[in-house]
N, C-alpha and C positions, 0 to 999 in steps of 0.2 A: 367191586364196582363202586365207582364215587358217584355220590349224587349230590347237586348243589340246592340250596337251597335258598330262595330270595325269600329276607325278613321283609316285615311290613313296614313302611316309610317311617312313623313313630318312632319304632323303635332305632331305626337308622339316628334319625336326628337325634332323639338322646345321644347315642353313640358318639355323634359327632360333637355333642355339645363337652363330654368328658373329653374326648381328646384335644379338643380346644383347648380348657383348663389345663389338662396335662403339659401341654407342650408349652403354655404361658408358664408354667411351675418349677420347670425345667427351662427355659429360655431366661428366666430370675437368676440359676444358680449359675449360668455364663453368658455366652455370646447370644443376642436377638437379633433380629432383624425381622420386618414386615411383610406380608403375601397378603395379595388382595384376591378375593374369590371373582368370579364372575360376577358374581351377584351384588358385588362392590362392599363385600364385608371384608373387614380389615383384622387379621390377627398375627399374634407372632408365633414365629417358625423357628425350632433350634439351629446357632452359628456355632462353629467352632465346638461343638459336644461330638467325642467322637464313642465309637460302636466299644467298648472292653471286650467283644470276641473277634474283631478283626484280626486283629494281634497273633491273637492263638488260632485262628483259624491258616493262616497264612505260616506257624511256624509248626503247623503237625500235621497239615493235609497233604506234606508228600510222603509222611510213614502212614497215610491209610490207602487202601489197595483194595480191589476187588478180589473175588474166589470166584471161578469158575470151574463148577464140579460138570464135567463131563462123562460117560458111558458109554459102553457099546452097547447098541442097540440095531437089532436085524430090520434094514433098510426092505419095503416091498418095493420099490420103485426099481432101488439098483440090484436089488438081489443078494445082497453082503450086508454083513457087521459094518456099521460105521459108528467114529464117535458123534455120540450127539451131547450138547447141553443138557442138561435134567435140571439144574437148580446155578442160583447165581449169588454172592452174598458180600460180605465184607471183609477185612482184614486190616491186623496193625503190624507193622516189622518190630518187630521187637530187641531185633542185631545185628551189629553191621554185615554177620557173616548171611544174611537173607533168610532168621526167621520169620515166619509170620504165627501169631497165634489170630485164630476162628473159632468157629462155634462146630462143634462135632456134626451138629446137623446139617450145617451147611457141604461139608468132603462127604457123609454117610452113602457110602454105596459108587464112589468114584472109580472108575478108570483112568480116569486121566484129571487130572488138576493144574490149571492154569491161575497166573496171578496179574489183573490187572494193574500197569503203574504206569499213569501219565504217560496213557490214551497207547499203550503198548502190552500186548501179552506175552508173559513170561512164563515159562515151563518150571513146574514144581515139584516136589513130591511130598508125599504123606512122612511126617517127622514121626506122630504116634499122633492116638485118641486117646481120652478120655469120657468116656460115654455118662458115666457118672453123673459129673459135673457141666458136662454138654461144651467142652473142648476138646482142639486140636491147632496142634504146632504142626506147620507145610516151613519146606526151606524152599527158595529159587535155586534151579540149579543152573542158571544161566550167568555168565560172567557181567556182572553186575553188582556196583554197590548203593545197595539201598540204605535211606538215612532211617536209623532206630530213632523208637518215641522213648521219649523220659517216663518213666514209671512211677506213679503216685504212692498214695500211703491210704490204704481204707480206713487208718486211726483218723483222719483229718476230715474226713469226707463228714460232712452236718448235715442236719434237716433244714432247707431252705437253700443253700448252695446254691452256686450256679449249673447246670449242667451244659457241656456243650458237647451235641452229638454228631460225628462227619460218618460218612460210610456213601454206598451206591443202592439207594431203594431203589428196584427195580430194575437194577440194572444198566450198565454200562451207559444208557440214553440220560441218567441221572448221577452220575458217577458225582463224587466230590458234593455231595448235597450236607449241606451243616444247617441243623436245626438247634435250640438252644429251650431252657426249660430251667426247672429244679432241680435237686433232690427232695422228693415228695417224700420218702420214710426210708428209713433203714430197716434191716435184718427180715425182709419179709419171706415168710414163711410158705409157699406152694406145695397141698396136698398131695397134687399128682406131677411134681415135679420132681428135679434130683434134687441132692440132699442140703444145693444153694441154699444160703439167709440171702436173698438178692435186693438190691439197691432198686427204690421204686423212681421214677420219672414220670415227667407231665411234658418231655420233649421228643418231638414226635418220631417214631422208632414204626419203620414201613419194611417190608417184604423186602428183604436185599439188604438190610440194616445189619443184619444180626452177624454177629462177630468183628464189625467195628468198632468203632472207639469212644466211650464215651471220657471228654475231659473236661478239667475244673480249671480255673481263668489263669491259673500259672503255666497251662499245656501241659501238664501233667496227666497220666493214662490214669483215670480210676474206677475205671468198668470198661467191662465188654458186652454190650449189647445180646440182648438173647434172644426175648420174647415180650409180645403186645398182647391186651385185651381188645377186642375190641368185639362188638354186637350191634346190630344196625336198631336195634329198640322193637322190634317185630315181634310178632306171635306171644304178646306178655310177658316177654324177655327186656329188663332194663337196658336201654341204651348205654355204650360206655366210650367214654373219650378220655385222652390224655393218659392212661395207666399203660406205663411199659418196663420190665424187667432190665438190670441190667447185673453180670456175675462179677460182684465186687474186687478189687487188685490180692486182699489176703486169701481167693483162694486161687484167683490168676494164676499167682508169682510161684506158687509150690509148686503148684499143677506142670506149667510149662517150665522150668527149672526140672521137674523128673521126664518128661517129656522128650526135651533136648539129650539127658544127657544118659536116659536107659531106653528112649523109647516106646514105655508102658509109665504107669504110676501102679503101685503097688500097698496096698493099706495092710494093716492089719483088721483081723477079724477076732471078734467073741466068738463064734461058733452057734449061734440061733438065731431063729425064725421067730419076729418081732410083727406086733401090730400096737397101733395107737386103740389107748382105752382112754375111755370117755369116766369122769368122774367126777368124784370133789376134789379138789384142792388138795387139800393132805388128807392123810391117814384117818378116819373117825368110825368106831365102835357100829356097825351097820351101816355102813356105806362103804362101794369099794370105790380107791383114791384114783387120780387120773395119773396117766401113767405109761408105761410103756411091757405089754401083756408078753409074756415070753410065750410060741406056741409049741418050738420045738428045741431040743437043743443035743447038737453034733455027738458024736459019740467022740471021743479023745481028743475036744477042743480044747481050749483054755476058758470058757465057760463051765463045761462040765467037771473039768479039774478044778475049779474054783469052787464047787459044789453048786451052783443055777441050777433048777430046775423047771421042768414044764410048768406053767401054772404062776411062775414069780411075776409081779408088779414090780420094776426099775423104775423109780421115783426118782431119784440123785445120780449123780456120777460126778466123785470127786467132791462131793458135798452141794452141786448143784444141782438143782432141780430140772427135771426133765416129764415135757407133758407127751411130746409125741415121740416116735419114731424117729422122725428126723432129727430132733435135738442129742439123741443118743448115737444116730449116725454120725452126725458132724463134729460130736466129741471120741467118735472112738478113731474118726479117720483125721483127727488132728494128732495122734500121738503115733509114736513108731513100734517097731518090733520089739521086745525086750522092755517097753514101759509095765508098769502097775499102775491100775486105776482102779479104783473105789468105788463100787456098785451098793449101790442101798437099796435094797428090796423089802417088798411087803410079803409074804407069805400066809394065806389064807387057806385054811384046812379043808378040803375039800371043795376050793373052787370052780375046778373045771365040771362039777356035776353039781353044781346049784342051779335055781331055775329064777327066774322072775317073782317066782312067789317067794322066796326061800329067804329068813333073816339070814344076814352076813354076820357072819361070826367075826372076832375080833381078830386079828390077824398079828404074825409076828412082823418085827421091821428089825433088820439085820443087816449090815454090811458085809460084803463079799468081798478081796481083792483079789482081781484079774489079774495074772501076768498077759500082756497081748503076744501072738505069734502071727506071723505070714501067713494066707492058706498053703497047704502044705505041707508043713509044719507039723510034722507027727499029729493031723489030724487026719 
């Protein structure tokens, strides 16, 4: 529910007094010209300065598309299955043969999927998911060709950028809506998300946004829209505005590239059951280090043929440091079947039965090499 809120006059006028300046600051670096208020106050107005997201808004807002995730649902009225709408979101075509990649959540649970394009629905089907990563590639099976988006580089993507985000919040009544923003941070990290580093934003990402496009001022695709914060400031809960997620191009392009052409994505696996450990920094003589706590581990995985066991602290992988879970996800599902990776663990003698009170013994720190395997995979 939106609720608007009227500031008090003061503050308005300040407001207006910045934007005055602004627009004299900018009517300096080109064209001016004069606007007199009513009130017979005279200032200048920008000439000839044109918009830098026109441009792109106008060469990539026909590879964005809606998703309508549709279901059968038992009608009381007429007495049958009908399809109904459930959820509504966004889409980018990704080739000319009518992919589109989305957000997994947006198809989760479909019977039927439709793809809005320029004010017309089109019949689609589920290409694969990825649940993981919270993707899914839909193809149009309708004869039609759709124009594919140019694909960016997440190496290029900065802190400050411009962001410009098109999709349908809310739905087909708002279809084609382009908001514009930063890149507020990189590689950000979600507890209870998947195992994304996602691209932060301050440009506004509404209900029906997720899984379209977020681009940088060349039209270039370099996120896909996921998820927002947001909290109305109630019940001693901080209000939040402006923070919204978006799943950067380098883990896009894999994703939807196995997508396309098996279907599924398919990783390898260590073979245990992981939780994020809270600690110091490294290694120190009575303290245990932050880390990633192994709790169980497979019986003829390639962890357990590596020698891991229950009780190890993964501190490194490949010589890089690793504090949670996640970070040891997103490196083990960057590499393929048949790689070796380098686990550096702590080994603490009788950890799993120490208590709170208990000093920490000093611990051994060893390196381990993993061959990785598929699940499956003679485990």
């Amino acid at each position: 529910m939106a609720i608007m809120k009227r500031e008090n006059a003061p503050a308005l006028l300040a407001l207006g007094a910045v934007l005055t300046i602004a627009v004299w600051f900018l009517s300096a670096q080109g064209g001016s010209s004069e606007a007199v208020y009513a009130q017979g106050e005279v200032v200048s107005t920008l000439e000839g300065v044109e918009s830098p997201f026109a441009a792109v808004a106008e060469r990539v807002m026909p590879c964005v598309v809606g998703v309508s995730n549709r279901a059968n649902t038992y009608s009381i009225v007429s007495g049958r299955t009908e399809l109904v709408e459930q959820a509504t979101g966004s889409g980018v075509v990704i080739t000319t043969q009518g992919h589109v990649v989305t957000n997994y959540h947006v198809v989760e649970g479909a019977s039927d999927v439709q793809v809005l394009w320029q004010d017309q629905y089109l019949s689609a089907e589920v290409v694969g998911v990825d649940e993981l990563t919270d993707l899914a590639v839909l193809r149009v099976t309708e004869n039609v060709t759709l124009p594919a988006v140019q694909m960016g580089s997440a190496e290029e993507v900065r802190v400050g950028d411009w962001a410009i985000v098109i999709g349908n919040p809310l739905g087909q009544q708002f279809a084609d809506t382009v908001t514009v923003g930063v890149i507020s941070a990189l590689n950000r990290e979600l507890e209870d998300s998947s195992i994304v580093k996602m691209i932060q934003t301050d440009a506004a990402i509404n209900s029906g946004n997720s899984g379209g496009g977020m681009f940088n001022t060349k039209g270039e695709l370099i996120g896909i829209p996921s998820l927002k914060f947001s909290t109305s400031g109630e019940d001693g809960v901080a209000s939040i505005e402006g923070i919204a997620m978006a799943i950067p191009m380098d883990v896009v392009g894999p994703v939807v590239s196995s997508l396309i052409q098996y279907g599924k994505v398919t990783r390898p696996k260590l073979g245990i059951s992981v939780m994020t450990l809270r600690g110091s920094e490294e290694p120190t003589d009575g303290r245990i280090p932050a880390g990633v706590y192994v709790s169980a581990v497979t019986k003829g995985s390639p962890a357990q043929k590596a020698g891991i066991q229950v009780d190890d602290i993964i501190i490194r992988v490949d010589g890089e440091r690793v504090m949670r879970h996640t970070d040891l996800t997103n490196r083990i599902a960057s590499h393929a079947a048949g790689d070796s990776v380098t686990l550096t663990i702590v080994r603490i003698p009788g950890l799993g039965q120490l208590t709170v009170q208990d000093r920490i013994p000093s611990g051994e720190t060893l390196d381990v090499t993993v061959v990785l395997e598929l699940p499956g995979e003679n485990t």
